[in-house]
Each structure stands twice: as C-alpha cells, then as structure tokens.
ZABA-73576 format. One line per field, with one value per residue (C-alpha): x, y, z. Coordinates in nm, 4 decimals. Layout:
east	[X	...]
north	[Y	...]
up	[Z	...]
***
This chain:
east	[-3.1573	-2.8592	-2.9135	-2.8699	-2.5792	-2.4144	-2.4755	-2.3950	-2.0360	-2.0121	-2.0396	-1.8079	-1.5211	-1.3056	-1.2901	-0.9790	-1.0099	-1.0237	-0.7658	-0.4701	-0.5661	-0.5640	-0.2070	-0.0748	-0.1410	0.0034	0.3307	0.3355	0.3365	0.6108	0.8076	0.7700	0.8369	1.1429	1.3024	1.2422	1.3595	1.6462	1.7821	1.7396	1.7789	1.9326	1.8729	1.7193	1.2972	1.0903	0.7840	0.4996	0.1316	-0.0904	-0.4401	-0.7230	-0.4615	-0.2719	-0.5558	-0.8005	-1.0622	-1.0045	-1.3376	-1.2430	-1.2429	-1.0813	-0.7715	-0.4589	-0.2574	0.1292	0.2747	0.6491	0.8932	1.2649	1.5144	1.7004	1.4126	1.3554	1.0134	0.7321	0.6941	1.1146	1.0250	0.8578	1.1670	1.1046	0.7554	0.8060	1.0518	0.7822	0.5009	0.7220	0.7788	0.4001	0.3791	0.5586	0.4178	0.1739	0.0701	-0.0921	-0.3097	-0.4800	-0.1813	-0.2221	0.0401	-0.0699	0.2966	0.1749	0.1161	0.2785	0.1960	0.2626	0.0313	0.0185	-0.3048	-0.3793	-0.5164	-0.4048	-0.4959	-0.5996	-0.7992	-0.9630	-0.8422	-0.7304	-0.4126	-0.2912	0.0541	0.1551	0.4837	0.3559	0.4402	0.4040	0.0239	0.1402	-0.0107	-0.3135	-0.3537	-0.2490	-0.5934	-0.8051	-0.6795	-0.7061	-1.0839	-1.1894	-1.0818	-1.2374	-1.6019	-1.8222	-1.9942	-1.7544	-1.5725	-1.9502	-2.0810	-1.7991	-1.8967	-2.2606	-2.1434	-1.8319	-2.0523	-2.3683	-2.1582	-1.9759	-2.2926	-2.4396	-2.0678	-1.9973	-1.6502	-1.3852	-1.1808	-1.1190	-1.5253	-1.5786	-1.5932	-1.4557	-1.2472	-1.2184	-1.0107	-1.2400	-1.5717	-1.3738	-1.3572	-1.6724	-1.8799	-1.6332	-1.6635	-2.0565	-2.0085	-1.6827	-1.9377	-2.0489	-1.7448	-1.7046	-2.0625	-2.1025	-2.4717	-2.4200	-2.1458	-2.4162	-2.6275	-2.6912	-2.5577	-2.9200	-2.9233	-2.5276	-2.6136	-2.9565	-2.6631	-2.4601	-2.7851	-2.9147	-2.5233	-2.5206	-2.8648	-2.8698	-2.9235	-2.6594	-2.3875	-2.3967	-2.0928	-2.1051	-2.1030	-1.9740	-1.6341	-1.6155	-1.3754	-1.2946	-1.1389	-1.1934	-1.4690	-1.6984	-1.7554	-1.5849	-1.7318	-1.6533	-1.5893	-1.4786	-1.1370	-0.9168	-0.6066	-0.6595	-0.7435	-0.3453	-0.2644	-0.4734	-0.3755	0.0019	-0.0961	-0.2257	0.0871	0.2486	0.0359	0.0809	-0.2718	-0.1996	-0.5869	-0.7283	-0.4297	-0.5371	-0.8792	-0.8536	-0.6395	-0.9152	-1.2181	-1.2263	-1.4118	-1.3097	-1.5058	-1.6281	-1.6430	-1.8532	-2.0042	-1.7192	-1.7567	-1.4525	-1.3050	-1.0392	-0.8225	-0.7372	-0.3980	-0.2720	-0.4740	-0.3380	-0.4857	-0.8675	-1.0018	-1.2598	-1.0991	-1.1543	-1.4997	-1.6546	-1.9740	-2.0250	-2.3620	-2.4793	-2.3358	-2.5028	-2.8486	-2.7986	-2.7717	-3.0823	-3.2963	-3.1432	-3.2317	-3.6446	-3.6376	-3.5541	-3.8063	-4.1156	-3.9597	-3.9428	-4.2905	-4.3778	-4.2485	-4.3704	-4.7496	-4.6781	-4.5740	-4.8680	-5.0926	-4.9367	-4.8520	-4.5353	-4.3233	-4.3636	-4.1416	-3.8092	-3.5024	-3.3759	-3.0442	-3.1035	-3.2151	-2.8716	-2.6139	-2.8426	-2.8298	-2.4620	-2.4182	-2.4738	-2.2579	-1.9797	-2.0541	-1.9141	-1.5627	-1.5574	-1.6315	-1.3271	-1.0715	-1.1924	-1.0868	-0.7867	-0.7510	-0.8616	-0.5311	-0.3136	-0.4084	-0.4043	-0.0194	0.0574	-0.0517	0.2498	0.1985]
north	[-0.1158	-0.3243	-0.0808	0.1876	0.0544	0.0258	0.3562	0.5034	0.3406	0.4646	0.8472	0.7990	0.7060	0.9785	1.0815	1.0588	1.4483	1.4087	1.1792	1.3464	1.5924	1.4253	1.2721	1.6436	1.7251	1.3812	1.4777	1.8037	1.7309	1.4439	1.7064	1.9453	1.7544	1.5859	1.8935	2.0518	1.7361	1.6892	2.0394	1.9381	1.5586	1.4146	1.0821	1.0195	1.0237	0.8116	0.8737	0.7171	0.7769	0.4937	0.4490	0.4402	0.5921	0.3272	0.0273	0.2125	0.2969	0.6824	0.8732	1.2266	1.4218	1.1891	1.3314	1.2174	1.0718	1.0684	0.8387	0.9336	0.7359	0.7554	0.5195	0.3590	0.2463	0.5096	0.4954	0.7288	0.9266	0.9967	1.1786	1.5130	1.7418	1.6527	1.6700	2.0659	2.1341	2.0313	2.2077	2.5348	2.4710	2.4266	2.7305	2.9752	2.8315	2.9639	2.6171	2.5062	2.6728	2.5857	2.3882	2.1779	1.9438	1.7508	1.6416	1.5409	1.1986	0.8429	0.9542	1.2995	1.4779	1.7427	1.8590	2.1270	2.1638	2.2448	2.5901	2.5603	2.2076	2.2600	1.9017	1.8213	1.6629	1.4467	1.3583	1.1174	0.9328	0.6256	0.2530	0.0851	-0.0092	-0.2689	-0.5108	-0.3668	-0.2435	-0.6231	-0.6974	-0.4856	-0.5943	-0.9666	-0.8754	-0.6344	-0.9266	-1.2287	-1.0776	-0.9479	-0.5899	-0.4854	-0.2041	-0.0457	-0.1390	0.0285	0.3738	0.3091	0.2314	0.4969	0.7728	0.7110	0.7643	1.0584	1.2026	1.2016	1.3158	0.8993	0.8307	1.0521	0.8899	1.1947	1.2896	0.8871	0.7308	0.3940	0.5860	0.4476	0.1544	0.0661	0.0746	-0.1695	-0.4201	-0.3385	-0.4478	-0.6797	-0.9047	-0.9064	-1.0159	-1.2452	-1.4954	-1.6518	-1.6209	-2.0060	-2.0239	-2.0036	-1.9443	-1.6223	-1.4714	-1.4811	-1.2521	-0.9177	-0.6048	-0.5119	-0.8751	-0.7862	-0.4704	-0.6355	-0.8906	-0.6374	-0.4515	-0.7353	-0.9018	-0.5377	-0.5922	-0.6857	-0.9718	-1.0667	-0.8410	-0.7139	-0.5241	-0.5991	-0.9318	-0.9467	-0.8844	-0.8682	-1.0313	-1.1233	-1.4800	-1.7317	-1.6309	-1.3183	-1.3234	-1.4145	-1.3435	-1.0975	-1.1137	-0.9382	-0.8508	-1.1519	-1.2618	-1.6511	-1.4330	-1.4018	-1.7257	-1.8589	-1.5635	-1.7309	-2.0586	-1.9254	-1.7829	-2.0930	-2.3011	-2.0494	-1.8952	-1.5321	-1.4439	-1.6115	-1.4996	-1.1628	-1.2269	-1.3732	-1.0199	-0.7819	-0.9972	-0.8408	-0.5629	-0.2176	-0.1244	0.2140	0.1721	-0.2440	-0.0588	-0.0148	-0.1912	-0.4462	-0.4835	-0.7040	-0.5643	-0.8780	-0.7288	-0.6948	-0.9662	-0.7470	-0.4105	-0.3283	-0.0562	-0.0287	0.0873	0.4854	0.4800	0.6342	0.7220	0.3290	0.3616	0.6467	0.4728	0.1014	0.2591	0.4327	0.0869	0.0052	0.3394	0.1848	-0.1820	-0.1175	0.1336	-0.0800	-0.3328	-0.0776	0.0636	-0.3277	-0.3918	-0.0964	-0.2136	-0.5761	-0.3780	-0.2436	-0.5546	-0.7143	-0.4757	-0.3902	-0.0472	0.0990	0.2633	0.6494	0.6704	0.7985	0.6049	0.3612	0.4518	0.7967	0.7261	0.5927	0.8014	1.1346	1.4112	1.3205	1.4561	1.8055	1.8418	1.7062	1.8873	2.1835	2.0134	1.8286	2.1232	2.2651	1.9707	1.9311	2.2654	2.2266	1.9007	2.0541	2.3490	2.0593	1.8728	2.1845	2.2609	1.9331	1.9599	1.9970	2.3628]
up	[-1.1199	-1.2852	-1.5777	-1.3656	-1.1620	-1.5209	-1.6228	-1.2937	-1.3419	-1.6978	-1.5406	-1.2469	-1.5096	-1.5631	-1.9693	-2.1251	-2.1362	-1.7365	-1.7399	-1.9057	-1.6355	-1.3503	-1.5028	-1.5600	-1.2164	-1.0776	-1.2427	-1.1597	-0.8032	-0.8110	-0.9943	-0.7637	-0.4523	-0.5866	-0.7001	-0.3433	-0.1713	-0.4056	-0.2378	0.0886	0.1275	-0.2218	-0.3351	0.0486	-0.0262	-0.2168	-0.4315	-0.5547	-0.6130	-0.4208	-0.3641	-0.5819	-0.8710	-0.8355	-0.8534	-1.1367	-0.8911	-0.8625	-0.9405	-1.1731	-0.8633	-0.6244	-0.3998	-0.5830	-0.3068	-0.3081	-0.0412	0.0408	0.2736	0.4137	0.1355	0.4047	0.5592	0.8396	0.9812	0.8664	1.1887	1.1172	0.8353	0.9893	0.9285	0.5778	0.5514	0.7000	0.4515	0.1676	0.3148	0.3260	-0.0195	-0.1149	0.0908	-0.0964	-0.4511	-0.6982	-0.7539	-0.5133	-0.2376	0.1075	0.2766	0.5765	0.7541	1.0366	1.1605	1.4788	1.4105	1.3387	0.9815	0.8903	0.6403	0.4160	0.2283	-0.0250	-0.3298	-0.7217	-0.7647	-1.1653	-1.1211	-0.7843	-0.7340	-0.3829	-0.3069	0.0195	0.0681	0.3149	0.4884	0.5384	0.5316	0.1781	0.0828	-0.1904	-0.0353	-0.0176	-0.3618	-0.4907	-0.2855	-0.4558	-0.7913	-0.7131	-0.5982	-0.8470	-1.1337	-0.9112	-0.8599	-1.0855	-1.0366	-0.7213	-0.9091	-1.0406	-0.6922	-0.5083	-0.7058	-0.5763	-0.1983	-0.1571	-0.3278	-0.0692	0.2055	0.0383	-0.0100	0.3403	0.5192	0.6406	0.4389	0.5526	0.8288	0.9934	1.0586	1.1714	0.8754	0.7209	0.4450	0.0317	0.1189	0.4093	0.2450	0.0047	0.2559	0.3755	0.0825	-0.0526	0.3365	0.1971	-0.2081	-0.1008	0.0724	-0.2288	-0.4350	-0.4775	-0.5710	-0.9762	-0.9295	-0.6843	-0.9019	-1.1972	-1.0129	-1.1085	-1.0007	-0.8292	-0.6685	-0.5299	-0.3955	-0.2165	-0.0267	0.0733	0.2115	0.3892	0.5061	0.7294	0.8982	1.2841	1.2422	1.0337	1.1678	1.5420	1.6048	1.9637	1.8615	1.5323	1.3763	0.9666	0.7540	0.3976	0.4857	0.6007	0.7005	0.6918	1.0442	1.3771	1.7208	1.9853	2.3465	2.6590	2.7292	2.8238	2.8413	2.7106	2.3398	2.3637	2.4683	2.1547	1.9655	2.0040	1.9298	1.6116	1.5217	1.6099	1.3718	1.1163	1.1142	1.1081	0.9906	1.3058	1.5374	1.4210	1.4794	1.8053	1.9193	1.7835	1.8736	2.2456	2.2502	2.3872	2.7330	2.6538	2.2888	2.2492	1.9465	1.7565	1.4175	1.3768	1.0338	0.9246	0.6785	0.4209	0.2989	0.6879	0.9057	1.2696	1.1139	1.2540	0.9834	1.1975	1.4913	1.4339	1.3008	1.5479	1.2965	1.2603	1.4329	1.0842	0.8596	0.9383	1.0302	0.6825	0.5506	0.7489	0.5908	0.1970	0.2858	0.4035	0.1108	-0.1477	-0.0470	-0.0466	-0.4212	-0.5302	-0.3663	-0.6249	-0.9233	-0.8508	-0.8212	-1.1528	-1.3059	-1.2330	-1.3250	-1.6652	-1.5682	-1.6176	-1.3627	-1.3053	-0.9665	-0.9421	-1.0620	-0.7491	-0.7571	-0.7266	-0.3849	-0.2737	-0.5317	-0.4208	-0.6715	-0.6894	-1.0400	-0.9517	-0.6830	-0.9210	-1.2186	-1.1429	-1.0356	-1.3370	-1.5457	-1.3868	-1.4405	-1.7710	-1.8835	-1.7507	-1.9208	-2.2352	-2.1739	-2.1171	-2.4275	-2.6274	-2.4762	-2.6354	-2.9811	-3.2451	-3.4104]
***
C-alpha cells in the first residue's frame, strides 16, 4: 500500500508539459484582469494567485484560484462594483467561457473556465490567506507522507461528490486540516514519524472513528491538542473565552468560543483552523455525517483487505485481489485522463509558441 501511495503521488504531479500550461493560463488571466481593472480602477486592485498554486499542492486539473483585494485596504465585500466590472469583461471575451459571479456575499466570486484548457478558474475578493499557506508549508516539510497522503484523502472525497464547500463539503484547505489534526498527534514522536505511508493513512482512518472523534462531543484541532470538548450554549464559554485572551491563549480562547454547540445543528463537525485559531472550517459542512461514515466504510475495509493479505502471507500465496488504493482513489485516472489530455495539448501549443525558429 506505501508503494502504491508513492506511485499514486507520482501521477497526481502535474508534468512539466502540464505545468508550463497551467503557468500560461495563470498569466493569462492576471493579464487580463489587470488590463481590464487598469481601465476602470488604476493602480486601486491587487492580484495574486493563492491556494494550492501558491503552496505546491495543486493537482494538473485543479481550479487556479486568483484572490483579488481593494489596495487601501477596503474590505472584500467593498469590492462588488469591481468584481461586476470583471465579470462583464470575462463576459464579452473569447477566452474564457461559462461565467458565474456570486456577488451576493461577504466574498464575491466569479467562476468560469479557460475555453482552450477546459481548466476551471475561481476568482475571489477575499482577505489575505498568507497565513494559511505559511501553515501548509511548515506542515508539508515537518511530516513525512502528508503531501502524497493529501492526494489520497482530497481525491476520495472528490471522487464520491464530499469536497466542494458549496455541496457540504470540507473544501482542499479543510481536508488539510482534517488529516493533518490526525498525523500531527505523533509529530514529536521519532518512532511514529518513521511509519509508513500505509501505517499514516491507517491513523488517520482510525483518529475519525466514534470513538475517537464524536462531533457532538468532539472538536478537532492541530494544537495543542487534537481534541477539545463540546458543550451546550453558555455564556461562562465567554467569560473563559476572555480570560484566555487575557493570558494570551488565543488557540484555547478560540476553542472555548466554538466548543458550544449549535441547537439544531449538535452534529456539525468542529474544525479549528491552525493559521486563524477564531475560524471553524467546519462550520458549513453540512455533508459531515457522508463524509465521516465514508471514513467508517474505508476503515472496516481496509481491515478485511489486510486480514486478506495476512491469509496469503501465511499460506505462501500471493495476492490476486485488487490494488488497495484503488478502493479509496476509485477509478480516478479515467475520469482525469481526458482533462489532462486536454491541458496537455495545450501545454504542448504553448511550448511549441516558445521555441526560437
């Protein structure tokens, strides 16, 4: 399985040929909305890819995701006038097709897609996620087999329709946290951080069972530790949620606002975000209930495939079953190949356009 887990993060890497392409079409798109921003509001909009892009975790048909916000330090939700003048723009050009803009919000959004790649495309207003990408860098360096393990975790949920925030789910950035609150345990522990990849991915299986983590009585976090417990709405979790602040404890003061749970929703999976210790990134994932019985179905699974190979073992036999990872990546690879077919010939024209005659 550690084989496999290798291999698995081998395929999900883009090429370079993906690469220039996905860089071509990053470029692009910064051109394009500073040149129609430049008309409207000089010298007043920032730009900047974020998100996986940004921290080396984007998969070669990830959304490339293009975070914009006001120079003088407007807030996001200030920026719709300019968001509507952009999605006009996108609009009217041959460039890109399928435009949404949900302007609605405290964080205005545009999606659409590049017409040529097939590659979707999500700008946002938003506040700066520095912080957060530092985290995943620190992490992905500190603990062996997260980044290959990540692939495995964000593609299973991909897979069965459990990632996107908007349809309930915990999002990239939030599966992050999710299986890094389970590997993070043992981080001290030189033995544990020897494991394998297999052995990391049977933790992370077992840290989500019931009787581990409860999310009525559970919330998940990175530090100090991975858990803290829940209660009923009160108002001493303030008063303790000041002294906490007071002390200069901003993880537990954090922890002591979102430990009460909500009264129609006790199931509601609470997640501590480790870059912001107030932010809950489990506070919209309303599909919380799929996605940790899923984990359930992939941990009693694994034990009845292990159970089979330990049969084998013993009786000299070799192993004629599927591979294990198949069971939790799905046939993954050919509901991407076609994509990547796609932005690889269009990396191939943009590689070509830059050879010297």
């Amino acid at each position: 399985l550690s084989l496999e887990i290798q291999r698995f993060e081998q395929y999900m890497t883009p090429t370079s040929v993906e690469r220039a392409a996905r860089q071509a079409i990053a470029d692009e798109l910064k051109g394009f909305i500073t040149a129609t921003l430049m008309r409207e509001e000089p010298r007043k909009t920032g730009c900047e890819l974020f998100g996986s892009e940004k921290t080396g975790l984007a998969l070669p048909i990830s959304d490339i995701d293009v975070r914009l916000w006001d120079i003088s330090g407007r807030p996001a939700a200030r920026m719709s006038n300019r968001m509507d003048v952009l999605y006009r723009a996108i609009l009217k050009s041959d460039k890109y097709i399928v435009p949404t803009l949900r302007n609605s919000g405290s964080y205005p959004i545009i999606n659409c897609q590049h017409r040529e790649s097939g590659i979707d495309i999500q700008i946002v207003a938003s506040n700066d996620t520095t912080r957060q990408q530092e985290v995943m860098t620190q992490y992905l360096s500190a603990i062996p087999y997260l980044r290959p393990l990540f692939y495995v975790v964000r593609t299973m949920f991909a897979m069965r329709g459990l990632l996107e925030v908007y349809t309930g789910g915990l999002g990239s950035y939030g599966s992050f946290v999710l299986l890094l609150a389970a590997l993070n345990r043992t981080l001290g522990d030189r033995h544990q951080r020897s494991h394998s990849a297999a052995v990391q991915l049977r933790r992370f299986l077992h840290f989500y069972s019931e009787a581990v983590i409860d999310p009525r009585k559970h919330g998940v976090a990175v530090f100090p530790h991975s858990r803290f417990l829940k209660h009923d709405a009160d108002r001493q979790y303030q008063v303790y949620n000041s002294l906490a602040q007071r002390r200069g404890d901003f993880v537990r003061a954090g922890q002591w606002t979102m430990c009460q749970r909500r009264p129609l929703q006790p199931w509601l999976l609470t997640l501590q975000d480790p870059a912001d210790a107030t932010n809950d990134l489990g506070k919209r994932s309303i599909a919380i209930k799929h996605i940790l019985k899923t984990i359930e179905w992939y941990r009693w699974q694994m034990s009845l495939r292990f159970r089979g190979l330990e049969d084998c073992q013993k009786r000299g036999a070799k192993w004629d079953g599927e591979s294990i990872l198949l069971l939790f990546v799905g046939r993954c690879h050919e509901i991407y190949h076609g994509p990547r077919e796609r932005l690889r010939e269009y990396g191939k024209r943009i590689l070509e356009e830059r050879e010297p005659l």
